[in-house]
mmCIF file of the N, C-alpha and C atoms, coordinates in Angstrom:
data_MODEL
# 
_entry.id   MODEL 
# 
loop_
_atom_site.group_PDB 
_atom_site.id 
_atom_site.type_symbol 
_atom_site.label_atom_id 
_atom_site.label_alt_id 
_atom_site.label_comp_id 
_atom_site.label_asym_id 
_atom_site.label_entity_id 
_atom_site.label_seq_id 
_atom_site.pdbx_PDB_ins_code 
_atom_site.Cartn_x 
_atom_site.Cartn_y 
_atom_site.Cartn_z 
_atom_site.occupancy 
_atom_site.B_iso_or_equiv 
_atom_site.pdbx_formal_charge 
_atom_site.auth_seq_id 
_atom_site.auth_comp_id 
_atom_site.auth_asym_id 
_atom_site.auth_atom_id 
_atom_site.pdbx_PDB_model_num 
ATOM 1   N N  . UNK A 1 1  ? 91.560  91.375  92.215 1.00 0.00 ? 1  UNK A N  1 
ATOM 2   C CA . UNK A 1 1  ? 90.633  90.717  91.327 1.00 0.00 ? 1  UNK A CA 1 
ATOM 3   C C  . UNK A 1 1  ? 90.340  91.612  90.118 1.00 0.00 ? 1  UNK A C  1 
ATOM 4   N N  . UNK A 1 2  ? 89.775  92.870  90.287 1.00 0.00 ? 2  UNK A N  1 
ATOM 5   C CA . UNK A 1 2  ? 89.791  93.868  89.231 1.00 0.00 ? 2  UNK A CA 1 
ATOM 6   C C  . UNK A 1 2  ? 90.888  94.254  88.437 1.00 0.00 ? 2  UNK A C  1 
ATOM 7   N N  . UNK A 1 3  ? 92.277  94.216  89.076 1.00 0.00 ? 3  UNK A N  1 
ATOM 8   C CA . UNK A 1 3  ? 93.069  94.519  88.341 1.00 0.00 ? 3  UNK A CA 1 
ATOM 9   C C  . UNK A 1 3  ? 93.407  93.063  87.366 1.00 0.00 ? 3  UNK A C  1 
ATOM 10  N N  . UNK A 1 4  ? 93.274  92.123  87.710 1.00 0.00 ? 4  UNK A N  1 
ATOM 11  C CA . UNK A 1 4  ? 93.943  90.751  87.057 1.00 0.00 ? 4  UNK A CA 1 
ATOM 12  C C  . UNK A 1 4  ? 92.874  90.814  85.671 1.00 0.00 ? 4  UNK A C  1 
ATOM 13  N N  . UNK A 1 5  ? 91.280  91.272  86.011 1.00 0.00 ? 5  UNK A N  1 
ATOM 14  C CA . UNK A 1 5  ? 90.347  91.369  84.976 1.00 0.00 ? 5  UNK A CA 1 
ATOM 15  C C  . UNK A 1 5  ? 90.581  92.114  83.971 1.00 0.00 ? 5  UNK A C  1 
ATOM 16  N N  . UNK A 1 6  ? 91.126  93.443  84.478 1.00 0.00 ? 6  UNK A N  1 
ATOM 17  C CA . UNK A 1 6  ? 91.331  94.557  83.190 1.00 0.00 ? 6  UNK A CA 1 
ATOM 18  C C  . UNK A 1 6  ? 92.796  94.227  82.634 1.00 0.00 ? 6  UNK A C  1 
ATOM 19  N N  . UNK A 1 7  ? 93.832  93.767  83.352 1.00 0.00 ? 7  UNK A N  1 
ATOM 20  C CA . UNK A 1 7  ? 94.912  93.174  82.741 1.00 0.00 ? 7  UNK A CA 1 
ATOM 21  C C  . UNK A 1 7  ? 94.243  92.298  81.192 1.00 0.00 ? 7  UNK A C  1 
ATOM 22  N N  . UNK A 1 8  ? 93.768  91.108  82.300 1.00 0.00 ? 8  UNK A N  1 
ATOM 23  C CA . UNK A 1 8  ? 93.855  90.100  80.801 1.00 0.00 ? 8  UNK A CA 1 
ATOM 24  C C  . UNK A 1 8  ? 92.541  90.698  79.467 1.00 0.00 ? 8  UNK A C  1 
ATOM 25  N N  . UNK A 1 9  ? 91.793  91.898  80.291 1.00 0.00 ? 9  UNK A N  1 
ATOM 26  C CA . UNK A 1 9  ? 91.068  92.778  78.962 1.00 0.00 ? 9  UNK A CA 1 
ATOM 27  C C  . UNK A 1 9  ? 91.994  93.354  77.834 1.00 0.00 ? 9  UNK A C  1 
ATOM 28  N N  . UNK A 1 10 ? 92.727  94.075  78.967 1.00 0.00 ? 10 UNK A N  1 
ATOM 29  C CA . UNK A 1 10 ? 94.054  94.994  77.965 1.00 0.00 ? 10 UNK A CA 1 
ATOM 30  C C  . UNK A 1 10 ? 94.894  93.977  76.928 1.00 0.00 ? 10 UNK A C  1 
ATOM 31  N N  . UNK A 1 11 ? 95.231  93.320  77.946 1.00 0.00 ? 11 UNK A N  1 
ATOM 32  C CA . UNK A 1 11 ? 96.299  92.214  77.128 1.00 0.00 ? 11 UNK A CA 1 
ATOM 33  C C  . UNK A 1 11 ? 95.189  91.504  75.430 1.00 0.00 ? 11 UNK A C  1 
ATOM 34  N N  . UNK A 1 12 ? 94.042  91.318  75.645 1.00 0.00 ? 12 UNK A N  1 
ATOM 35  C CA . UNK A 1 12 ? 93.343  90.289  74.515 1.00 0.00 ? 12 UNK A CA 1 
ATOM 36  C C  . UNK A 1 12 ? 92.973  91.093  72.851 1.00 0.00 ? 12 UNK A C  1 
ATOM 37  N N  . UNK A 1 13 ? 93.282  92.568  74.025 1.00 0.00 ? 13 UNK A N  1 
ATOM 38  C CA . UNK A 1 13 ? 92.973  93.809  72.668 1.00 0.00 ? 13 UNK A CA 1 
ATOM 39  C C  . UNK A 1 13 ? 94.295  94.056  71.979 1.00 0.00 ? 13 UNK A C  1 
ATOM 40  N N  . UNK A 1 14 ? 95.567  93.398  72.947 1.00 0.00 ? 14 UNK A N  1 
ATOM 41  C CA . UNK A 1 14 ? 96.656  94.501  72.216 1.00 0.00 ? 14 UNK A CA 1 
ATOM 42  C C  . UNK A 1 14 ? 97.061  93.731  70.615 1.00 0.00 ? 14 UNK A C  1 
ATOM 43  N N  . UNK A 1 15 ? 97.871  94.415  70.355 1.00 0.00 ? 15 UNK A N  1 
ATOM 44  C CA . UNK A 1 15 ? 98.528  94.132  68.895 1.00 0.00 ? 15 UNK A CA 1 
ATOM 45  C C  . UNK A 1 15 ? 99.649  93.818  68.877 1.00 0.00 ? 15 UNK A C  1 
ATOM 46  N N  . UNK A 1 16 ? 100.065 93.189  69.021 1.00 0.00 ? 16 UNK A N  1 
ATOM 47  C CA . UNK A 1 16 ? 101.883 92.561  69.598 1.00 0.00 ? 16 UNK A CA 1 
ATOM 48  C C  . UNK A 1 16 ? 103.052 92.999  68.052 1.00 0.00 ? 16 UNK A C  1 
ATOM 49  N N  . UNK A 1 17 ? 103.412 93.881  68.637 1.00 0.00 ? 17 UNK A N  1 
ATOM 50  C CA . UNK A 1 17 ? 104.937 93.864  67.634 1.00 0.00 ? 17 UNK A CA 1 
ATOM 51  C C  . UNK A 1 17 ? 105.501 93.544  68.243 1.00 0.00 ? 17 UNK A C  1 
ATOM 52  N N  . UNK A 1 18 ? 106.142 92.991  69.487 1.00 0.00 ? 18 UNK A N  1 
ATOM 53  C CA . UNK A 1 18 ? 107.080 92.490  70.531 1.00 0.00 ? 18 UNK A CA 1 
ATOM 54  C C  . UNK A 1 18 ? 106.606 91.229  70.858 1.00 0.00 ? 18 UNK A C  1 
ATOM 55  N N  . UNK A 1 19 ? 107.574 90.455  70.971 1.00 0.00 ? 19 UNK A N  1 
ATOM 56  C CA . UNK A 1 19 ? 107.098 89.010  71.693 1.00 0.00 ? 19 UNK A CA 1 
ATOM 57  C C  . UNK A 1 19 ? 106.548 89.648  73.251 1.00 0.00 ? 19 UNK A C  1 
ATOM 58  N N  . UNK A 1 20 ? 105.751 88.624  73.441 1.00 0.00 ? 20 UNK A N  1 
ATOM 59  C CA . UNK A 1 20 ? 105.663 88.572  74.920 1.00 0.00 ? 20 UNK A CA 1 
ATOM 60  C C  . UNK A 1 20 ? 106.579 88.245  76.003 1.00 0.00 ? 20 UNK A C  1 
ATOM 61  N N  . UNK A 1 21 ? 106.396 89.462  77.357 1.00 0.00 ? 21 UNK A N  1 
ATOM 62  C CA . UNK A 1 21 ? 107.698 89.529  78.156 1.00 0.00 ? 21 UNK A CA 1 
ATOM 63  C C  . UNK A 1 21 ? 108.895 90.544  77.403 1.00 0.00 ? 21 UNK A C  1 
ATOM 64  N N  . UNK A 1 22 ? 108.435 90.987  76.157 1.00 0.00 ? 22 UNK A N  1 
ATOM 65  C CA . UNK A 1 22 ? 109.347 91.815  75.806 1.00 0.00 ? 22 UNK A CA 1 
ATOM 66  C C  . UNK A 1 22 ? 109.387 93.311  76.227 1.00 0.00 ? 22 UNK A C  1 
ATOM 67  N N  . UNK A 1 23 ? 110.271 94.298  76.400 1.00 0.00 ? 23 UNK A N  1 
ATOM 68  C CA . UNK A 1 23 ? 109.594 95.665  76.300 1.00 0.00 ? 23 UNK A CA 1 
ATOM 69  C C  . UNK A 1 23 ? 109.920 95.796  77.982 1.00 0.00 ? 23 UNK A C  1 
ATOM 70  N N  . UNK A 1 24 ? 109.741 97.319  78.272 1.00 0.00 ? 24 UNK A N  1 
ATOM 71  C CA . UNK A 1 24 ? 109.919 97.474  80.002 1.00 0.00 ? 24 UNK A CA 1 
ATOM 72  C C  . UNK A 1 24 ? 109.283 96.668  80.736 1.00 0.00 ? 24 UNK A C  1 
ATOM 73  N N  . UNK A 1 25 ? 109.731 97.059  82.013 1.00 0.00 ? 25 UNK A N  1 
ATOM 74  C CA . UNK A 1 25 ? 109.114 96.276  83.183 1.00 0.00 ? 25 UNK A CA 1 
ATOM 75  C C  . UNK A 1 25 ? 109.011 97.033  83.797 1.00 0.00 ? 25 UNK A C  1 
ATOM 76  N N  . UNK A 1 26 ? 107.727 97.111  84.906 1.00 0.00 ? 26 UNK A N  1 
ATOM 77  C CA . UNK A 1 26 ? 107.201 97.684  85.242 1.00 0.00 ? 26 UNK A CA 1 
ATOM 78  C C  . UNK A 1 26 ? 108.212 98.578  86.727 1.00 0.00 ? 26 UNK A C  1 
ATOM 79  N N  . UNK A 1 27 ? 108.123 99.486  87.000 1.00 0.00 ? 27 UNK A N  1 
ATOM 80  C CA . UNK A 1 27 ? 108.820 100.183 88.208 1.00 0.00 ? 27 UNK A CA 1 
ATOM 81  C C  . UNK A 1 27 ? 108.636 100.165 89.416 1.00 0.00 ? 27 UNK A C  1 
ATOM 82  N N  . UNK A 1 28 ? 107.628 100.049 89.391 1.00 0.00 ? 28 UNK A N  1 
ATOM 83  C CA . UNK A 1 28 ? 106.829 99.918  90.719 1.00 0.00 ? 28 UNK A CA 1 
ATOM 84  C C  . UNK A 1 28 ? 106.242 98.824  90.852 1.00 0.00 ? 28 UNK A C  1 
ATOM 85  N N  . UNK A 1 29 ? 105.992 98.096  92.223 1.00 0.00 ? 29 UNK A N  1 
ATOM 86  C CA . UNK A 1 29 ? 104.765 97.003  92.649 1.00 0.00 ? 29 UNK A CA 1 
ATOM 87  C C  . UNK A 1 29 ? 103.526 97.799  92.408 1.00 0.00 ? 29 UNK A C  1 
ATOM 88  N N  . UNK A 1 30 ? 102.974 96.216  92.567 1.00 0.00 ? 30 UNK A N  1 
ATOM 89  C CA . UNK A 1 30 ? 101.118 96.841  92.183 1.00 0.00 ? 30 UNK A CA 1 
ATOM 90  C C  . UNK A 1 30 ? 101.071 97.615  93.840 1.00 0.00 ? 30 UNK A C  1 
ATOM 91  N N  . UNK A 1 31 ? 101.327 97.361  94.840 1.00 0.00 ? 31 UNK A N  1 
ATOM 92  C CA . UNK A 1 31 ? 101.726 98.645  96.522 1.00 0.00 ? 31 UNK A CA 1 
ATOM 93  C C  . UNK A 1 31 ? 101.717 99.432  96.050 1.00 0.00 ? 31 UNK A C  1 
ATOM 94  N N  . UNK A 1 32 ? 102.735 99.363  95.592 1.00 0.00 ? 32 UNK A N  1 
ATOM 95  C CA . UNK A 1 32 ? 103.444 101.091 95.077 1.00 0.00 ? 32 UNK A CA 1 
ATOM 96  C C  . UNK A 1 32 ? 102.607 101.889 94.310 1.00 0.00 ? 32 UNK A C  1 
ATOM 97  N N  . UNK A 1 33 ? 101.690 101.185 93.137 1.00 0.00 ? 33 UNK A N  1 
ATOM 98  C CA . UNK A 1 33 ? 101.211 101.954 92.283 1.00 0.00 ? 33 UNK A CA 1 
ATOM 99  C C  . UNK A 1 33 ? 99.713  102.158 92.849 1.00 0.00 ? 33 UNK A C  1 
ATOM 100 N N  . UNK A 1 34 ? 99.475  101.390 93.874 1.00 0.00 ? 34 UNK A N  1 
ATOM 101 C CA . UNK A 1 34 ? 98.426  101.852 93.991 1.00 0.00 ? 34 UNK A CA 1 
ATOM 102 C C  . UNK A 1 34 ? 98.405  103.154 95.401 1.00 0.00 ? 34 UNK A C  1 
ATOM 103 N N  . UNK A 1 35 ? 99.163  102.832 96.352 1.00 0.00 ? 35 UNK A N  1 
ATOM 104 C CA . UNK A 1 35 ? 99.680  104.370 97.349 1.00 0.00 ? 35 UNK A CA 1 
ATOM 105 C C  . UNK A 1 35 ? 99.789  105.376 96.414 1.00 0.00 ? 35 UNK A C  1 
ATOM 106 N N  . UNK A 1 36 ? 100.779 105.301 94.985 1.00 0.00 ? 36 UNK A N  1 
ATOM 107 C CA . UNK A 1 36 ? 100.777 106.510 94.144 1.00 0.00 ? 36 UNK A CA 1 
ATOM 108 C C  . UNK A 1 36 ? 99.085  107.533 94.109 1.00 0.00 ? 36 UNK A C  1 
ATOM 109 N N  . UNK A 1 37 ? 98.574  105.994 93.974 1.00 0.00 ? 37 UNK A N  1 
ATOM 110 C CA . UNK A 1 37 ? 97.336  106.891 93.183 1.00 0.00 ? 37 UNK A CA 1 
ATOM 111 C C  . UNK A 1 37 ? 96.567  107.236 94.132 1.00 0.00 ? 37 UNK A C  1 
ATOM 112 N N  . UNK A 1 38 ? 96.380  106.608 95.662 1.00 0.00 ? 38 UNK A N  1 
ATOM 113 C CA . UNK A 1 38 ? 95.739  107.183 96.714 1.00 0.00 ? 38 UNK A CA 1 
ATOM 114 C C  . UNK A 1 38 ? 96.276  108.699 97.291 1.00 0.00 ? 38 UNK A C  1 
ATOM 115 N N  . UNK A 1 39 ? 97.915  108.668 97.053 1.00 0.00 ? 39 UNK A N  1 
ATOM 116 C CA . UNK A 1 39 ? 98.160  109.629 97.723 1.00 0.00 ? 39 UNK A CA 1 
ATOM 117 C C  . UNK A 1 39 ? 98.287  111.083 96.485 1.00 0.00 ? 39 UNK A C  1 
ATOM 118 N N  . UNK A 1 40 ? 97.791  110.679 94.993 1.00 0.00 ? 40 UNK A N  1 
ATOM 119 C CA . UNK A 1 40 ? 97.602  111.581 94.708 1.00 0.00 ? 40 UNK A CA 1 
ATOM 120 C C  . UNK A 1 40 ? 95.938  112.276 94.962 1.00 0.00 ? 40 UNK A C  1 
ATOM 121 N N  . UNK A 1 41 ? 95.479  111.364 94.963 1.00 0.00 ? 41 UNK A N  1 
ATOM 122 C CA . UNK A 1 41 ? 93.830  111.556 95.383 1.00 0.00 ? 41 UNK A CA 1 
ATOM 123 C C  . UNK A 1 41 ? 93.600  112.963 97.022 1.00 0.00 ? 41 UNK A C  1 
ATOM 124 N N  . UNK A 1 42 ? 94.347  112.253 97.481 1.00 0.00 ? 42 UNK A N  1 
ATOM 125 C CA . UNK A 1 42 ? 94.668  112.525 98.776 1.00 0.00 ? 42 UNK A CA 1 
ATOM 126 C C  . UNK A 1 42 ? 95.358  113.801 99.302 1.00 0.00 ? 42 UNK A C  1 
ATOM 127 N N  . UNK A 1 43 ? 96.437  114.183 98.086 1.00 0.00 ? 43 UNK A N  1 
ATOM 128 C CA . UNK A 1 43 ? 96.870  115.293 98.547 1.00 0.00 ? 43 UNK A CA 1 
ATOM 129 C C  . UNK A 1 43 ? 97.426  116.259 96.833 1.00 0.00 ? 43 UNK A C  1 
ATOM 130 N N  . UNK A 1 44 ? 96.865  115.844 95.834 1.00 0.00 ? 44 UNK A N  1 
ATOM 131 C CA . UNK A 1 44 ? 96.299  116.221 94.866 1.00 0.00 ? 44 UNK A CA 1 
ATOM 132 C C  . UNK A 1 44 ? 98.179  117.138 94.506 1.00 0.00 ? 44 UNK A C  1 
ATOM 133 N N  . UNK A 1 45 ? 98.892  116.632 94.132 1.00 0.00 ? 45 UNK A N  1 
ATOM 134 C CA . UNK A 1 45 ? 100.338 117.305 93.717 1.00 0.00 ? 45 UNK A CA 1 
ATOM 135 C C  . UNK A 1 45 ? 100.178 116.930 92.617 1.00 0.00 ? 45 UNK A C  1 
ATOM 136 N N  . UNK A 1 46 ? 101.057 117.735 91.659 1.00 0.00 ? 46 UNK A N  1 
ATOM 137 C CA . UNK A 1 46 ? 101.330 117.348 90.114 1.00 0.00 ? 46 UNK A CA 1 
ATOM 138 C C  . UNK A 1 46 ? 101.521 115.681 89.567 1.00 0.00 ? 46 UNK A C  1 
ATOM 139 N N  . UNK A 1 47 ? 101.702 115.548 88.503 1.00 0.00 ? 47 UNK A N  1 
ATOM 140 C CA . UNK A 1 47 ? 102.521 114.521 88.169 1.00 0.00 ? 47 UNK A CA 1 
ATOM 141 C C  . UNK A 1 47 ? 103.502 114.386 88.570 1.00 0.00 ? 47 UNK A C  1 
ATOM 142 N N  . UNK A 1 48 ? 104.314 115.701 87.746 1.00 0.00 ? 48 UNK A N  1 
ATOM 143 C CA . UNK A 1 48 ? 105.718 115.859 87.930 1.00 0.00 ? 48 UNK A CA 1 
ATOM 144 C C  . UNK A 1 48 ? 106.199 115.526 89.341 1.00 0.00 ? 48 UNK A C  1 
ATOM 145 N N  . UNK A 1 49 ? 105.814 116.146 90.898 1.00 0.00 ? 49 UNK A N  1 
ATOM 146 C CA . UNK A 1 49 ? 105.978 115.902 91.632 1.00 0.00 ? 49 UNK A CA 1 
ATOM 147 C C  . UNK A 1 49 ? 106.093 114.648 92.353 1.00 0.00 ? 49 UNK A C  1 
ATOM 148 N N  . UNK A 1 50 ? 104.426 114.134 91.484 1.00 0.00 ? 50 UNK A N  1 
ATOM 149 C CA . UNK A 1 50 ? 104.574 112.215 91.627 1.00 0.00 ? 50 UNK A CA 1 
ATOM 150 C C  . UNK A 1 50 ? 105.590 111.494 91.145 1.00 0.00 ? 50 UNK A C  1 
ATOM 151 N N  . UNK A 1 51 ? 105.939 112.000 90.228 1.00 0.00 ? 51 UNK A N  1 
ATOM 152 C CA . UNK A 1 51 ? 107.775 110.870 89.655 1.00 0.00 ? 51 UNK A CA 1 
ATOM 153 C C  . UNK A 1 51 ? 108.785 111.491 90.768 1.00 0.00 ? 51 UNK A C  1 
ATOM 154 N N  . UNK A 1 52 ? 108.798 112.862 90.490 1.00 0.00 ? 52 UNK A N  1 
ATOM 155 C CA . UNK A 1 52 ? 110.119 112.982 91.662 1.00 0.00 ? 52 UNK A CA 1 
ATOM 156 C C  . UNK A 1 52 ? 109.974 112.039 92.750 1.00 0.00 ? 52 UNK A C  1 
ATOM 157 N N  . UNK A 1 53 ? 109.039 111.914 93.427 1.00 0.00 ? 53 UNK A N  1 
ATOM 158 C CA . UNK A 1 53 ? 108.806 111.193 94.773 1.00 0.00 ? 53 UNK A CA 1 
ATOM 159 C C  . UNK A 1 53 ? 108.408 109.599 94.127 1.00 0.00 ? 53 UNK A C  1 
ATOM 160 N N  . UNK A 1 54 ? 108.169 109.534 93.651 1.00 0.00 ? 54 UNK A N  1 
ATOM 161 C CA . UNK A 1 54 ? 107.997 107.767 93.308 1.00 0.00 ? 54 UNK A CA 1 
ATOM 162 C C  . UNK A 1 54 ? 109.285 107.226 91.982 1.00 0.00 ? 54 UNK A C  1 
ATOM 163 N N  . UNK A 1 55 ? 109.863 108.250 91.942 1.00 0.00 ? 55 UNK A N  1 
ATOM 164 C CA . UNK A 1 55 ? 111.473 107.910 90.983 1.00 0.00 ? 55 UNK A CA 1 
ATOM 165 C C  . UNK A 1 55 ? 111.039 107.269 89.458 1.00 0.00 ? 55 UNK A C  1 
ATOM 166 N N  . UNK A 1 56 ? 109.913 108.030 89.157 1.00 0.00 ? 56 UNK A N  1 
ATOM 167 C CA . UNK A 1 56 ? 109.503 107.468 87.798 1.00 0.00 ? 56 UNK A CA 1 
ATOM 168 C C  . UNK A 1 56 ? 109.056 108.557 87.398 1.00 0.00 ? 56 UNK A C  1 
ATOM 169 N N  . UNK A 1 57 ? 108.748 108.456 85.780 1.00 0.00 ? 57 UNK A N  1 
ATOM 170 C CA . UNK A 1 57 ? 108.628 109.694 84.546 1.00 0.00 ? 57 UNK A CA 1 
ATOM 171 C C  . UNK A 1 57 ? 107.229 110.183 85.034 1.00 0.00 ? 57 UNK A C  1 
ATOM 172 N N  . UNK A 1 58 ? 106.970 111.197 84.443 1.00 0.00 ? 58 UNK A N  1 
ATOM 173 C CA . UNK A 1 58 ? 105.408 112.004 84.656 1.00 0.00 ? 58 UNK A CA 1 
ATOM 174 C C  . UNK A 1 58 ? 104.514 111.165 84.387 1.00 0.00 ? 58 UNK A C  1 
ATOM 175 N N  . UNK A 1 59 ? 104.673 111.026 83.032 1.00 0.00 ? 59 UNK A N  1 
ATOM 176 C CA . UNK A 1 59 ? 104.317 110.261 81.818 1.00 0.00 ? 59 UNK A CA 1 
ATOM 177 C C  . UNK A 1 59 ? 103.530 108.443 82.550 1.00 0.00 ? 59 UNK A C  1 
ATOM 178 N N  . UNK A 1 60 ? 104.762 108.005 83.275 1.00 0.00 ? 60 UNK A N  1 
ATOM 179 C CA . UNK A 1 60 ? 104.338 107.201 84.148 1.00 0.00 ? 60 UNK A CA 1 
ATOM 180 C C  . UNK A 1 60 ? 103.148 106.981 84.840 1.00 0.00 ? 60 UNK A C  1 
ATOM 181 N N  . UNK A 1 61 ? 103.509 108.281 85.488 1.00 0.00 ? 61 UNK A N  1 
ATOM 182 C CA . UNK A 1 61 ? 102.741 108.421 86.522 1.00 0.00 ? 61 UNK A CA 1 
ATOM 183 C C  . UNK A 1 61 ? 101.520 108.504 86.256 1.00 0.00 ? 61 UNK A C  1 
ATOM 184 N N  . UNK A 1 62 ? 101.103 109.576 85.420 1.00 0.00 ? 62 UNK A N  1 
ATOM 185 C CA . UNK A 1 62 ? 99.532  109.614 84.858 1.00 0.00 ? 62 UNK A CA 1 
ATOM 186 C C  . UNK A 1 62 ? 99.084  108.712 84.269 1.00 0.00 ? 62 UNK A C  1 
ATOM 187 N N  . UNK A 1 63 ? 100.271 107.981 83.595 1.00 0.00 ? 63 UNK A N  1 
ATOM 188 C CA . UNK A 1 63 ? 99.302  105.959 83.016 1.00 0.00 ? 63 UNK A CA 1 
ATOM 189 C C  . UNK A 1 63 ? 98.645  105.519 84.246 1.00 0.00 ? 63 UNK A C  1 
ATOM 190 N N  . UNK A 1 64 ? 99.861  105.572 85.234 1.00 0.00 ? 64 UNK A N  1 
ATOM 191 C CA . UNK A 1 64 ? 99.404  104.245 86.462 1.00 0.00 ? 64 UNK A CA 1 
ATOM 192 C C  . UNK A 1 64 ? 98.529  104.904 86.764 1.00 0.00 ? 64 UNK A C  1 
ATOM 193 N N  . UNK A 1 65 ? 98.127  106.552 87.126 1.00 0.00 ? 65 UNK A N  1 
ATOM 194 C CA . UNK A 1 65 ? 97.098  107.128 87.764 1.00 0.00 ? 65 UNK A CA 1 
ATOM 195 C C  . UNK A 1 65 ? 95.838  106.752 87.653 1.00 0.00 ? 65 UNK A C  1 
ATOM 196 N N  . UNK A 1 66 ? 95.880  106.855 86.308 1.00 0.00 ? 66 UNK A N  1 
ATOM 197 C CA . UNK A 1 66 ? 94.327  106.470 85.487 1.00 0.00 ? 66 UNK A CA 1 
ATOM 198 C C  . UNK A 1 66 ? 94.475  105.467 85.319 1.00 0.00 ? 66 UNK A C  1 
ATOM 199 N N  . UNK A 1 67 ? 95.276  104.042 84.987 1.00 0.00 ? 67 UNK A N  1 
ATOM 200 C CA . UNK A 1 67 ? 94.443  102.831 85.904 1.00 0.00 ? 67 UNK A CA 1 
ATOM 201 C C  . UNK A 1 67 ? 94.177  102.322 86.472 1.00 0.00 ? 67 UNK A C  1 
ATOM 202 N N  . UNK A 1 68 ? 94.479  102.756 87.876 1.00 0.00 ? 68 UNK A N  1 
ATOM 203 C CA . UNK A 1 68 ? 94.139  102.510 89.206 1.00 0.00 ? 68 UNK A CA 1 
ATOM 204 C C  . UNK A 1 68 ? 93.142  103.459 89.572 1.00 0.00 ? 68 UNK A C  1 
ATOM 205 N N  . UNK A 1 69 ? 92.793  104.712 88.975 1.00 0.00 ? 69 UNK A N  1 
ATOM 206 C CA . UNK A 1 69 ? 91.595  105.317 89.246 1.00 0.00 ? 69 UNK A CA 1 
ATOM 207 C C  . UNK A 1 69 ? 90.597  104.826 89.114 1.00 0.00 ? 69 UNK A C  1 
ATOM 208 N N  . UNK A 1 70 ? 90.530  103.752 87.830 1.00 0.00 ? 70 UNK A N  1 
ATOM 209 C CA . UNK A 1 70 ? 89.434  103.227 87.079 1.00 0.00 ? 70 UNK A CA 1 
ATOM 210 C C  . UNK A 1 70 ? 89.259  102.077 87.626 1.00 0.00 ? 70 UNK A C  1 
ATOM 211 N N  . UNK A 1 71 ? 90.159  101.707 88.571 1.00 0.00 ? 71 UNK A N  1 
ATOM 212 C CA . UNK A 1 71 ? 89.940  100.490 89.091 1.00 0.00 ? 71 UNK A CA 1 
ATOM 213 C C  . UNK A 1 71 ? 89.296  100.105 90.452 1.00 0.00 ? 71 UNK A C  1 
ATOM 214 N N  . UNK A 1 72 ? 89.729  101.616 91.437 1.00 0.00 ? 72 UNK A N  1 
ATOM 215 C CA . UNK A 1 72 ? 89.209  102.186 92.773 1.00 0.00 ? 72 UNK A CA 1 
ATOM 216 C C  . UNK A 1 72 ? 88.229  102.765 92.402 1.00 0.00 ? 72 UNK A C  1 
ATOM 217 N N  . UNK A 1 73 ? 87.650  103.551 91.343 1.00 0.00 ? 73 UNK A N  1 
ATOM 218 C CA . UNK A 1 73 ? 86.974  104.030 90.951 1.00 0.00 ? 73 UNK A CA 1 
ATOM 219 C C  . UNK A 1 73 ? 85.301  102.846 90.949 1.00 0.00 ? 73 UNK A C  1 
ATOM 220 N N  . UNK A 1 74 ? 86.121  101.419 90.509 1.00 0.00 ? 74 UNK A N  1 
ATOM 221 C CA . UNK A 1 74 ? 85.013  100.585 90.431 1.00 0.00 ? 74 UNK A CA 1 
ATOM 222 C C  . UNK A 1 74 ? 84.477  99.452  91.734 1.00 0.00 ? 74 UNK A C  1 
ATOM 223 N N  . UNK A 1 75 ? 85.486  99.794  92.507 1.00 0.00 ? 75 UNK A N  1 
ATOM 224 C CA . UNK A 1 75 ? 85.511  98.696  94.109 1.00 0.00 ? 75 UNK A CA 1 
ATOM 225 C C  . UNK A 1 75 ? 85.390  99.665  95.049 1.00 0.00 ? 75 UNK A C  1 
ATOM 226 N N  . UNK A 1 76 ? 85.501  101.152 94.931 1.00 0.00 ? 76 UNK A N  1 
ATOM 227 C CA . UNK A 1 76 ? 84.901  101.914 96.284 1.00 0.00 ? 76 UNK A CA 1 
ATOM 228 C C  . UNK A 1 76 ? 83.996  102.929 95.791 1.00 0.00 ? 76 UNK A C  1 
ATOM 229 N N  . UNK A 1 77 ? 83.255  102.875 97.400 1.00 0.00 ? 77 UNK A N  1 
ATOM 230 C CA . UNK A 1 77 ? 82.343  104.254 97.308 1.00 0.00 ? 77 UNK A CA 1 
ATOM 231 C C  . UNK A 1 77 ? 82.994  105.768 96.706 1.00 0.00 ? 77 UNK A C  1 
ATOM 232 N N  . UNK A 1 78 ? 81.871  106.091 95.844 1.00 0.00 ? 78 UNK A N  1 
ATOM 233 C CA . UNK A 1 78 ? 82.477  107.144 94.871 1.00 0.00 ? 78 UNK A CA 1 
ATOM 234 C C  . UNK A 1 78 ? 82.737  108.662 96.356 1.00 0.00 ? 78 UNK A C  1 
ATOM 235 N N  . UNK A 1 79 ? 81.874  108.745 97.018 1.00 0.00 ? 79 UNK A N  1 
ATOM 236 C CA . UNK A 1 79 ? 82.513  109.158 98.353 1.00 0.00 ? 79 UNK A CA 1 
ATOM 237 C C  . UNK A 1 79 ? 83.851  109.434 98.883 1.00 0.00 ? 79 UNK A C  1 
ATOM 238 N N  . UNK A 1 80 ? 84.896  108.295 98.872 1.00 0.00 ? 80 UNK A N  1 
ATOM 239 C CA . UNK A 1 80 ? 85.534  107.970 99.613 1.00 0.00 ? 80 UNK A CA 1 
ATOM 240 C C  . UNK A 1 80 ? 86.951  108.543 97.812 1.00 0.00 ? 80 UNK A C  1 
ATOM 241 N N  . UNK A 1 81 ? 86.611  108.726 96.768 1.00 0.00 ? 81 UNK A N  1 
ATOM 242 C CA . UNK A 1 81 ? 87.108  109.246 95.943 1.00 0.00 ? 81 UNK A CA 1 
ATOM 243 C C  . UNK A 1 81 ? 87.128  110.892 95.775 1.00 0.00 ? 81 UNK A C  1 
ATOM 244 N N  . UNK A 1 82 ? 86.267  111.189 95.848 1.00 0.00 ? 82 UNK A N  1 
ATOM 245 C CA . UNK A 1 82 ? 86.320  113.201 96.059 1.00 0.00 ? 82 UNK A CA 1 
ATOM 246 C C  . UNK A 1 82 ? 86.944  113.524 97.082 1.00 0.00 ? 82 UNK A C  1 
# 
């Protein structure tokens, strides 16, 4: 539910030089990206380390990080985040 919200936030702000549907696709399932970000929480390894093991760029990794932080960040106890 949170993620579909900040999607269509992101999407209403952007500035389209690309048609829509244009441009990468995404690498991972929303699964995938969100285990990324638990199990960096969890056992706190680099980026770098997060692409080696999830087969995607650093760069990647710290996008998806931080928006799924911001998103767990807003549906769980801040507790269950430290």
């Amino acid at each position: 539910m949170q993620h579909k919200k900040l999607q269509a936030e992101i999407i209403s702000k952007k500035i389209r030089i690309n048609q829509k549907g244009g441009g990468g696709k995404p690498k991972l399932e929303i699964k995938e990206q969100v285990c990324l970000c638990l199990f960096s929480l969890r056992k706190m390894p680099t980026f770098e380390v997060l692409g080696l093991h999830f087969g995607i760029s650093k760069t990647e990794v710290k996008d998806t990080f931080n928006y799924w932080l911001e998103i767990l960040g807003n549906v769980l106890p801040a507790n269950l985040l430290e």
